[in-house]
N, C-alpha and C positions, 0 to 999 in steps of 0.2 A: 705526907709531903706538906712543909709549908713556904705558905706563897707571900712577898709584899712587895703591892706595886710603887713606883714613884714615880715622879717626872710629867708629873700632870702642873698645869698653869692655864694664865689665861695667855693671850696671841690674838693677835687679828687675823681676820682673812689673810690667806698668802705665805702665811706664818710657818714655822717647823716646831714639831718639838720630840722630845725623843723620850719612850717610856722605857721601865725598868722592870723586871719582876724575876726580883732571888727567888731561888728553888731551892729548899734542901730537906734532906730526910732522902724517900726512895726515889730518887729521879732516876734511880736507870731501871726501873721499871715505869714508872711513871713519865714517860719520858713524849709524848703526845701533847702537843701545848698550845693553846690558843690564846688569843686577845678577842677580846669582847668586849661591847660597851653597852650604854643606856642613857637611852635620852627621856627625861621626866615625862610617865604618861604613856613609852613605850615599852615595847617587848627587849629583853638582852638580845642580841644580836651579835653573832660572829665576825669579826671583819677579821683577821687573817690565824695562819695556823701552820702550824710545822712540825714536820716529824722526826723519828729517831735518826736519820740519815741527811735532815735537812732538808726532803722534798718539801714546799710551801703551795701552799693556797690561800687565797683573798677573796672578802666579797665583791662583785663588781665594781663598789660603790667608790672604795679604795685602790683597786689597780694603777700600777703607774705612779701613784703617789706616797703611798705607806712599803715599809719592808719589814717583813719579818724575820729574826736571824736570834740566833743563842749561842752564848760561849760555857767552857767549862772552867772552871777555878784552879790552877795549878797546883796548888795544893792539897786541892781536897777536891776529888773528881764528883762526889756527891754534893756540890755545890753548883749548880749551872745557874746562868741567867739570862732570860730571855728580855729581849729588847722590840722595840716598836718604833721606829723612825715614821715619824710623819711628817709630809714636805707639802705645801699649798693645802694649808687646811681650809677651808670654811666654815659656817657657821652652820650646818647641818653633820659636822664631826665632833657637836659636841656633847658630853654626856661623862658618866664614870665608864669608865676604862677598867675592866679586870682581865687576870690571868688565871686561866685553869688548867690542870693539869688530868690524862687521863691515861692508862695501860693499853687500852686498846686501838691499833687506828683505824680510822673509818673515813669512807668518801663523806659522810655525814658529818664530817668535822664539826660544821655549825649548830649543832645541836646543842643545847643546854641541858638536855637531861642527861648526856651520857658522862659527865667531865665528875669525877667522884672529890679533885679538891680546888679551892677557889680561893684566890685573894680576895682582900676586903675594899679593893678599888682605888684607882685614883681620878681625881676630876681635871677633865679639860674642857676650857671654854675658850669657843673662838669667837668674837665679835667683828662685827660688819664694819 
């Protein structure tokens, strides 16, 4: 599976912005997909996550304000992409932003050691 995220910028507090991350190769096995970020200094961190049927989960931190949702490419059903709407960001949402993809789902969504493929990130920065 390969992954590339876009839609990363800077924003100020209050600000929206909406990420991107094409999937293609095996996504209908690989079909388990999270967003994750990283703020310099810390650990990757899960904030939200979706599954093959479209149940989602968020970290706390994001509820209410991020959504997470994926489409499929009419064309080519092995093409999906996952999107990240983010609405009232602040300056503690900011960091690289990646998507990973995995075959398994788990209430452990948030984990980073189970996600077997990963984008190479995109940056968003929100300023005060």
């Amino acid at each position: 599976v390969h992954l590339v995220e876009s839609g990363g910028g800077s924003v100020q507090r209050g600000g929206s912005l909406r990420l991107s991350c094409e999937a293609s190769g095996d996504t209908d096995n690989y079909y388990f997909m999270t967003w994750f970020r990283q703020a310099p200094g810390m650990e990757r961190e899960g904030v939200a996550n979706i599954g093959r049927i479209g149940r989602t989960n968020y970290a706390d931190s994001v509820k209410g304000r991020f959504t997470i949702s994926k489409d499929v490419a009419k064309t080519d059903s092995a093409k999906k992409t996952l999107y990240l709407q983010m609405t009232d960001l602040k300056p503690e949402d900011s960091g690289v932003y990646y998507c990973a993809a995995d075959r398994r789902p788990s209430l452990n969504w948030s984990g980073t050691d189970r996600y077997k493929f990963w984008g190479q990130g995109t940056q968003v920065t929100v300023s005060s």
